[in-house]
C-alpha positions in Angstrom: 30.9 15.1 7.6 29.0 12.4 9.2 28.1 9.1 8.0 25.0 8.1 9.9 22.7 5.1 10.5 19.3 5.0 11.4 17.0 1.6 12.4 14.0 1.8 12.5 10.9 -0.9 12.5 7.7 -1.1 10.8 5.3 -2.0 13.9 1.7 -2.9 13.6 -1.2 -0.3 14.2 -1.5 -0.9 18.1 -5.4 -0.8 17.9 -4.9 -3.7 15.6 -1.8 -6.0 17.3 -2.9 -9.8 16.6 -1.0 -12.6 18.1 -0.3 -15.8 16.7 -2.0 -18.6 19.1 0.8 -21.3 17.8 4.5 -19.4 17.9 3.1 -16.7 20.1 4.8 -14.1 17.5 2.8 -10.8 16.1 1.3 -11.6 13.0 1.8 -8.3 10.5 0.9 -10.0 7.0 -2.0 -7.9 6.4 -1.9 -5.9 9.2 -2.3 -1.8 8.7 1.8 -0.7 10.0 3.2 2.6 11.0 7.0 3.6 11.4 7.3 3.0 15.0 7.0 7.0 16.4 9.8 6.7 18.6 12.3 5.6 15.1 10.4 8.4 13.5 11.9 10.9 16.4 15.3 10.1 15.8 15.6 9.9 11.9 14.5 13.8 12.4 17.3 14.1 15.0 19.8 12.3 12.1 18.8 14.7 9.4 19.1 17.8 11.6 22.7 16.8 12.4 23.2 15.9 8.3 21.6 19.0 7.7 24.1 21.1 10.5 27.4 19.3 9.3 27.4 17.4 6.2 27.4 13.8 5.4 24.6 11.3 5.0 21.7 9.6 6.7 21.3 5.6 5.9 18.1 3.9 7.3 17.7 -0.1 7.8 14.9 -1.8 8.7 14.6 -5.8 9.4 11.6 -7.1 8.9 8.7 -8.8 6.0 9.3 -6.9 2.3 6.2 -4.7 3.3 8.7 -2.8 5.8 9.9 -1.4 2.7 7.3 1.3 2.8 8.6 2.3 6.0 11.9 3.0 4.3 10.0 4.7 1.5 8.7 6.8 4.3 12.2 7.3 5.5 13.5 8.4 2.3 10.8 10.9 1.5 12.1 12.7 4.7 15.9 13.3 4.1 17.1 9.8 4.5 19.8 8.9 1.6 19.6 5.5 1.6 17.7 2.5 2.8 18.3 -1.5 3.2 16.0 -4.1 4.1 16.9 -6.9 6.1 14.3 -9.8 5.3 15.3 -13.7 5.7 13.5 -16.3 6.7 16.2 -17.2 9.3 15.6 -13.8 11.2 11.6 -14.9 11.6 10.9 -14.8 15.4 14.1 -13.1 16.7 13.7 -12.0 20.2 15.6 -8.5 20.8 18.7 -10.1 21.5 18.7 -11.7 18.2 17.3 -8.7 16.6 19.8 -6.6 17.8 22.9 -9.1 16.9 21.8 -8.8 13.2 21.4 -5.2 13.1 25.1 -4.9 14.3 26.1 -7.4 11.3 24.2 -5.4 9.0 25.8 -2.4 10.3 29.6 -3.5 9.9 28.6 -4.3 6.5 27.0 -1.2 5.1 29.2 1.2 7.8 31.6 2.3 9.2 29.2 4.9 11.2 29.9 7.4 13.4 26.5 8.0 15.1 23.6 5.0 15.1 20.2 6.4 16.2 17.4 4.1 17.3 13.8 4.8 18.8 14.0 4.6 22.8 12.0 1.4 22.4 8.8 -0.6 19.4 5.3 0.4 20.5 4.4 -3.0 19.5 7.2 -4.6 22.7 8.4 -1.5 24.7 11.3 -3.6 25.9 13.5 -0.4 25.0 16.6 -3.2 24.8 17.9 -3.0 20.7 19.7 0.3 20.9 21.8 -0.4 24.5 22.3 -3.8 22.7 23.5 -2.7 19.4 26.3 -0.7 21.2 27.2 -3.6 23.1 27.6 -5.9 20.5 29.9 -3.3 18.7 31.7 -2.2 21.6 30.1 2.0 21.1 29.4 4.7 23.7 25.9 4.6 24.6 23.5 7.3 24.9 19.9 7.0 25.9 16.5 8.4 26.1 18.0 11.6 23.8 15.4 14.5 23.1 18.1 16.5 21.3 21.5 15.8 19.8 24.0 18.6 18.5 27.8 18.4 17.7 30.1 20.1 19.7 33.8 20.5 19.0 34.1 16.9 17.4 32.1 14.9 20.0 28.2 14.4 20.5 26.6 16.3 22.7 22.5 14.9 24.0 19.9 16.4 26.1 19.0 13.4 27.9 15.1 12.9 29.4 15.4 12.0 33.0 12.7 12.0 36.1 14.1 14.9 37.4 14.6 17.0 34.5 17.3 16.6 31.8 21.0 15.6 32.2 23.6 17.1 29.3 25.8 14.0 28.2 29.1 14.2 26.0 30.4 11.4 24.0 33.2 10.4 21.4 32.2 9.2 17.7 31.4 6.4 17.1 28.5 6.5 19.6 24.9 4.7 19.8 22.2 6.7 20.5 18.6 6.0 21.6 15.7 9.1 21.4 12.5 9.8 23.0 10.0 12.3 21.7 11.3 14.8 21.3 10.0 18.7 21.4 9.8 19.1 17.5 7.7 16.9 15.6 9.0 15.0 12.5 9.2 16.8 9.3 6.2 16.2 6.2 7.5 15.0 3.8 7.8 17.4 0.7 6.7 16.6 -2.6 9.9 16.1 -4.2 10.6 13.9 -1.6 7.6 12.0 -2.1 8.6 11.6 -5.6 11.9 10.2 -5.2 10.9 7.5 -2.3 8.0 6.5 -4.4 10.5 5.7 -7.7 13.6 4.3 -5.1 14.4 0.8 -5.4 15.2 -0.6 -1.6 17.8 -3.2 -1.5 17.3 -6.3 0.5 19.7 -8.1 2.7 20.2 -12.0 3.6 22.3 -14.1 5.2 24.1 -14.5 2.1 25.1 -10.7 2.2 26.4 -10.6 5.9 29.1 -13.7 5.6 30.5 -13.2 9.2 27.0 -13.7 10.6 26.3 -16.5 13.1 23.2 -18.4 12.2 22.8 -19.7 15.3 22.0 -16.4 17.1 19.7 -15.4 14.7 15.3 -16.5 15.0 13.9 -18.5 17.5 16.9 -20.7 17.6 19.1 -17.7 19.0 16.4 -16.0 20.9 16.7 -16.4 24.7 13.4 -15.3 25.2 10.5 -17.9 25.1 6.6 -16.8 25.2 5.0 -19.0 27.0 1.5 -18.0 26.3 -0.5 -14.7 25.8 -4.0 -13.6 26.7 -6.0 -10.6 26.5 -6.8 -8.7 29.7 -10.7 -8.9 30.6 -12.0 -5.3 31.7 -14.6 -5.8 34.6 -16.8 -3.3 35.4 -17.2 -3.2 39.1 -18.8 -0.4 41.4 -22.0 1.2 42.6 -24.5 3.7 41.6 -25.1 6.1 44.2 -28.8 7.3 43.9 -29.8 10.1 46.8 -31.9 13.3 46.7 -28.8 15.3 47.9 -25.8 15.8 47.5 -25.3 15.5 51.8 -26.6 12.1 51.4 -24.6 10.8 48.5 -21.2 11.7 50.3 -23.0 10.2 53.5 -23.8 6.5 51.3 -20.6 6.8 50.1 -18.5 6.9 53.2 -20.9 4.2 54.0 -19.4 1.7 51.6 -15.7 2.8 52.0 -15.6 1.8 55.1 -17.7 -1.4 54.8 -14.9 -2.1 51.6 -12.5 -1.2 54.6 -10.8 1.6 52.4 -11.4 4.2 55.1 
C-alpha cells in the first residue's frame, strides 16, 4: 500500500501568458489555465502505481481558488483526494518559496511514501520545485522519470537522459520528478467526471500549517527578484533571390555569403 502525493499547478494557456508591468508576476485572473502537462504526466505515473499495489493518490495544488478545477481534473482521473493551498501570503512566491510551502503542506496532510511532481511549469521551466521539495524534507531524489514501477519494496525509474535512459533504484520515502512520458494521460471516464464535478476541495492557509515560517513564504521569502520583462521583437531580415535559373540563384547566393563573410 502506498500513500502518495501528487503537486501539480494550474499554469496559464502559454499562447495567452500576460505579465504584470508593476510586480512583474503572471497575471491568471481571467486567464484560460491548463494542468501544467508535465504534472498531468506524473499523476498517470501515481495512479498506475495505486492501481499496481494499493493505496491512494492525494493531489495539492497552491495557487488562486480557480486552481481548484485543476484538482477537479485530477480527481476525475483516479486521484482520491485534493487540497488547495490559496493565501494571500503565498502571492508572488518564487520557487524557493513555493517549494518551502509545499513541503509544509505535505508534512501536514502525509506521511508519503512517493511525491511526484512535473519535471518543471510551462509557464517558468525552472524545473527547481521537485529537487527542492526533497531537500527541504530530507527525501531521495529522482528526476526526469518516464516510468516508475515497484520492485521488491523500493522505487525503481527509467530515467530520460541525452544518451538514452539510466535505470535508478531508490528507498521510500522518495521525490520524484517526470517527463513525458511514452503513454499519454488517461480520459477521464464518466463516473469520474461525476464525482470531481460534485467534490468539495478543501483549502489550506497559514492557519492550517502552524509550523510554517511566514517569512519564507511570497515576495518577502522569495530570493528571486524580476527586474523587468519585455517581449522579444521578431525581425524579418533576408533577401529575395530572383534569377531565371536555378545556376544563377546558387551563383547570387554565394554572392552574398561571402560579402556577409559566412563563407
Amino acid at each position: 500500500m502506498l500513500n502518495i502525493l501528487v503537486c501539480v499547478k494550474q499554469v496559464p494557456d502559454t499562447t495567452n501568458i500576460k505579465i504584470d508591468p508593476v510586480t512583474n508576476t503572471l497575471i491568471r485572473t481571467g486567464v484560460p489555465s491548463i494542468v501544467n502537462p508535465f504534472d498531468a504526466y506524473a499523476l498517470e505515473l501515481a495512479v498506475e502505481l495505486k492501481e499496481k499495489h494499493g493505496g491512494s493518490v492525494t493531489v495539492v495544488s497552491m495557487g488562486p481558488p480557480q486552481a481548484k478545477e485543476a484538482l477537479k481534473e485530477c480527481l476525475s482521473k483516479g486521484a482520491d483526494r485534493a487540497y488547495l493551498m490559496t493565501d494571500r501570503a503565498v502571492g508572488g512566491s518564487d520557487t524557493l518559496a513555493t517549494s518551502y510551502i509545499l513541503s509544509c503542506v505535505a508534512r501536514k496532510l502525509g506521511p508519503f511514501d512517493v511525491i511526484f511532481c512535473g519535471k518543471q511549469a510551462i509557464d517558468g521551466d525552472t524545473g527547481q520545485v521537485g529537487p527542492e521539495i526533497a531537500q527541504h524534507l530530507d527525501r531521495a531524489l529522482l528526476t526526469y522519470a518516464s516510468d516508475a514501477v515497484m520492485e521488491d519494496g523500493k522505487l525503481k525509474v527509467k530515467r530520460e537522459s541525452d544518451e538514452g535512459y539510466d535505470y535508478l533504484t531508490a528507498d521510500l520515502p522518495a521525490v520524484i520528478t517526470v517527463v513525458k512520458t511514452a503513454f499519454d494521460p488517461r480520459y477521464p471516464s464518466l463516473k469520474g467526471k461525476m464525482m470531481a464535478n460534485k467534490a468539495v476541495i478543501p483549502t489550506l492557509t497559514f492557519q492550517d500549517l502552524p509550523n510554517i515560517d511566514p517569512a519564507k513564504c511570497g515576495l518577502k521569502g522569495s530570493p528571486t527578484k524580476v527586474r523587468g520583462t519585455f517581449t522579444p521583437t521578431h525581425e524579418k531580415n533576408g533577401q529575395k533571390i530572383e534569377a531565371e535559373s536555378g545556376e544563377e540563384a546558387g551563383r547570387t547566393l554565394v554572392s552574398l555569403l561571402q560579402k556577409a563573410k559566412l563563407i
